[in-house]
C-alpha positions in Angstrom: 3.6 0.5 5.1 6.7 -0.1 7.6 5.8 -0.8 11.5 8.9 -0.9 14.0 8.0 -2.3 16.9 10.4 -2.6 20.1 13.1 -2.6 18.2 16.5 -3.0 19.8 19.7 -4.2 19.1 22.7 -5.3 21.2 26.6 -4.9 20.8 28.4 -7.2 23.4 27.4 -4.7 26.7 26.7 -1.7 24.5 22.7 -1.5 23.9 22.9 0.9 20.2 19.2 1.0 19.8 16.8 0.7 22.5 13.1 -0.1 22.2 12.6 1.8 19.3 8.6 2.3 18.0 8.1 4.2 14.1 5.9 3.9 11.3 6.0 5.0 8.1 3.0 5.7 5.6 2.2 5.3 1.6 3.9 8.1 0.2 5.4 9.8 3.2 8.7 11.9 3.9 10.2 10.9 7.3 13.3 12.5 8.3 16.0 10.3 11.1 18.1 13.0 12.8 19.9 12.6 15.9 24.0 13.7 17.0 26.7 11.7 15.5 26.6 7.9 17.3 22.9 8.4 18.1 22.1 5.0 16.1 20.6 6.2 13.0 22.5 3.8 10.5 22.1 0.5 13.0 18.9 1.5 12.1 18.7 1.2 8.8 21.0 -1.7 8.9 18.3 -3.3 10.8 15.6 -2.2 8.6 17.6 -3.6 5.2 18.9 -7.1 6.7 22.3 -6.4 7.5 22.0 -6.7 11.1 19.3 -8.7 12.8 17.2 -7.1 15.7 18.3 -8.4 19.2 14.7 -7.3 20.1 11.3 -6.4 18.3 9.8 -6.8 15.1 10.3 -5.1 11.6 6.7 -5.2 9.5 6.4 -4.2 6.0 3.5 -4.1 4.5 1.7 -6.9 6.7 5.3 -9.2 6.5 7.7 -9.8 9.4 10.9 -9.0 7.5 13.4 -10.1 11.2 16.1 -12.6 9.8 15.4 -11.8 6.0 18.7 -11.2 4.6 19.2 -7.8 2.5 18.7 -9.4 -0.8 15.7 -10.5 0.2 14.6 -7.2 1.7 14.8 -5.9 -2.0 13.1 -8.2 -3.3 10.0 -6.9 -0.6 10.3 -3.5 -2.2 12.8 -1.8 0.0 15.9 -0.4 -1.8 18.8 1.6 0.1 21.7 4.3 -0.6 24.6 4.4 1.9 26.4 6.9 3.9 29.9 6.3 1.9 28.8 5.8 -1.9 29.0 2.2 -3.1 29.3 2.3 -6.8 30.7 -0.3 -8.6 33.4 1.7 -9.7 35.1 0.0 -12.5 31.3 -0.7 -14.3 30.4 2.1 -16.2 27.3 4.6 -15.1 24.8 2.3 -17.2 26.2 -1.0 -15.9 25.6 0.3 -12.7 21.6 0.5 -13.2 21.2 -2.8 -15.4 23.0 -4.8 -12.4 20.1 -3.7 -10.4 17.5 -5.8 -12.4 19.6 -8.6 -12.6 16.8 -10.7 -9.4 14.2 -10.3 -12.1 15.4 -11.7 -14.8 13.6 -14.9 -15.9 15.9 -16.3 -18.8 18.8 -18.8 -17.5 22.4 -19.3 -18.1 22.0 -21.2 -20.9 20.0 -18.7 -22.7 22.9 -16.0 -22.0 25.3 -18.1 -23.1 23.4 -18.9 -26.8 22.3 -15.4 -26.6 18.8 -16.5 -27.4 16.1 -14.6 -28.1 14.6 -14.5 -24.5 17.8 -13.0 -23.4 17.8 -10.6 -26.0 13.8 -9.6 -25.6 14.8 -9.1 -21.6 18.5 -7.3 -22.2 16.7 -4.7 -24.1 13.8 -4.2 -22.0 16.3 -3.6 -19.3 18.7 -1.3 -21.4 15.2 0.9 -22.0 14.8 1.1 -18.3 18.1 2.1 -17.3 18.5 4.6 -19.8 15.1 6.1 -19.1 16.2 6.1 -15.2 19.6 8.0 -16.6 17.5 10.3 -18.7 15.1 11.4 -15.3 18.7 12.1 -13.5 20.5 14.1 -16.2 23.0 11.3 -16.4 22.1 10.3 -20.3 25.4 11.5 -21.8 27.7 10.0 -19.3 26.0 6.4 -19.6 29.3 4.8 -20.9 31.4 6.9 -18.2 32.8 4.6 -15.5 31.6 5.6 -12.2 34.5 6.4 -10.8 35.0 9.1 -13.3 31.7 11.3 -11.9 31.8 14.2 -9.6 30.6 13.1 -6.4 27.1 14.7 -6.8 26.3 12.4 -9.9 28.0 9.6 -8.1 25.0 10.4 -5.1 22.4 11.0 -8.2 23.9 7.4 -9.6 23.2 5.7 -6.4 20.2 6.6 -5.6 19.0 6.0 -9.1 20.7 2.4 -9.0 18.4 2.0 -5.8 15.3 3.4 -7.4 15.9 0.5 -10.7 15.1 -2.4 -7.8 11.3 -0.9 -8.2 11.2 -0.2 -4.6 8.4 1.0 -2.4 10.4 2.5 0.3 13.6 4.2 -0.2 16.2 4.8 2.1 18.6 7.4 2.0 21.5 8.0 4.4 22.9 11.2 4.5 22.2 11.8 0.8 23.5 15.6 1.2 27.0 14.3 2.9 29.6 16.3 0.8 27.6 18.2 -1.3 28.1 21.9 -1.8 25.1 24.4 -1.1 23.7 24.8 -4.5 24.2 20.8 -4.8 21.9 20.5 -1.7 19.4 22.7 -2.9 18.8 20.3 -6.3 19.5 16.9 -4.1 15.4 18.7 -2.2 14.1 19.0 -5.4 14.9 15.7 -6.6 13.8 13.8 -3.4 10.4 15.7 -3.9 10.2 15.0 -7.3 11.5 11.0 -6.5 8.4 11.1 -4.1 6.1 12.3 -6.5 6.8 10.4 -9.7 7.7 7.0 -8.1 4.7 7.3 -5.7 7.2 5.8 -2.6 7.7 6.3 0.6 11.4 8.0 1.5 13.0 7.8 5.0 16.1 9.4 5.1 18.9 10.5 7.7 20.5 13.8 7.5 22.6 16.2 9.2 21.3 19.3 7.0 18.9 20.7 9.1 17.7 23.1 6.4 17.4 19.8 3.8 15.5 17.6 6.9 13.2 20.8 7.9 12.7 21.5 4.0 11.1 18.7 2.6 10.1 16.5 5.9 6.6 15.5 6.7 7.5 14.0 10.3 10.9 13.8 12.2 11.9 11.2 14.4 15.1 12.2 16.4 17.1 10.1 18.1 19.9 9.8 20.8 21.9 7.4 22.3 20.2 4.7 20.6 16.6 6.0 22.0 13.5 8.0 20.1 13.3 11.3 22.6 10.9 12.9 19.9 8.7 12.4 16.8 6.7 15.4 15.1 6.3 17.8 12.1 9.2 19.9 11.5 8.0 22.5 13.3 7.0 21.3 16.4 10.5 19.2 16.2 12.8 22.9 16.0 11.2 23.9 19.1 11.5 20.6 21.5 13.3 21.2 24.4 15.0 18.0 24.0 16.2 17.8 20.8 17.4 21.3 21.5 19.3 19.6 24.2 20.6 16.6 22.6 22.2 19.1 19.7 23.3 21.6 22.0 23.7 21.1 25.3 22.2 21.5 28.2 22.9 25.3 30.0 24.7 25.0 33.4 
């Protein structure tokens, strides 16, 4: 589905991601790991249109997608979730999903402004949607909440639901466990499985949880300082000298 090739981008003298190769398959779990500063989010900034490659080319699905800006990388079929949740925090939880349908809706200004029955037929499609989205994410009964008011697991469970309403393909989550208690963690695995399984999409994700990343992982792709130094299956990834290194240290 999603070929990286060469990828690279430049910061005035500072290279943050060097000549980077990955691909990602139909329905595959990739994990991006790496120390803090390693690149992983230029990554996916790169990937989603919100910074263009200095070098390389992005392919998804048989489409160059260098210089398409992010809204229309969603419209390819590639949603996102971000490191520090971006709710719209004043909407409430079902306002939250129905914005994300707002690029397909075919009826015009006009029509919401007479309220005509085009508008109404696609309103209601899309109030069925999102509340069949809240429904799959035990959110149902706080679907007239504002989103601000959630605990900050159903505030990750909200955004990454919000993602999922765009119908995308590939999802990308970063850090999805970032703040979450153990038990929290545990259900954020099961539902990124299930995700998997029931949307029949890809997921790449970036996490620090090694147990969460060695868990539910297909393939790993670490990184550090900018540059892939290993790509394999969880297990042969634990046991690489140099990811051991670039975690820990290297011994006098």
């Amino acid at each position: 589905m999603l070929a990286v090739q060469n990828l690279s981008i430049q910061f005035g003298g500072l290279k943050a991601v060097s000549n980077l190769y990955l691909d990602i398959k139909e329905k595959e779990l990739v994990g991006l790991i790496g120390p803090n500063g390693a690149g992983k989010t230029t990554v996916f900034n790169m990937l989603t249109g919100v910074y263009c490659p200095t070098e390389g080319k992005i392919s998804y699905l048989g489409q160059n997608l260098n210089g398409l800006k992010p809204y229309d990388i969603t419209k390819n079929r590639i949603a996102r979730t971000f490191q520090n949740i971006r709710l719209f925090s004043d909407l409430t939880v079902i306002d939250n999903i129905k914005i994300s349908f707002n690029y397909k809706v075919k009826y015009s200004i006009l029509d919401s402004i007479l309220r005509t029955p085009k508008f109404k037929r696609e309103e209601k499609e899309i109030e069925e949607k999102s509340l069949k989205l809240l429904e799959a994410f035990s959110l149902i009964s706080k679907k007239n909440d504002l989103a601000k008011n959630l605990s900050y697991g159903e505030q990750r469970k909200l955004e990454i639901a919000r993602a999922l309403a765009t119908g995308p393909s590939l999802l990308l989550l970063d850090e999805p466990a970032a703040g979450m208690n153990p038990q929290e963690t545990k259900e954020l695995m099961e539902m990124i499985n299930w995700i998997k399984d029931e949307f029949q999409i890809s997921v790449l994700l970036i996490e620090h949880d090694m147990k969460l990343v060695m868990g539910i992982c297909e393939k790993i792709i670490v990184l550090d300082y900018g540059k892939k130094i290993a790509e394999g299956t969880p297990d042969e990834i634990k046991n690489n000298p140099k990811v051991i290194e670039a975690y820990l240290g290297e011994g006098a």
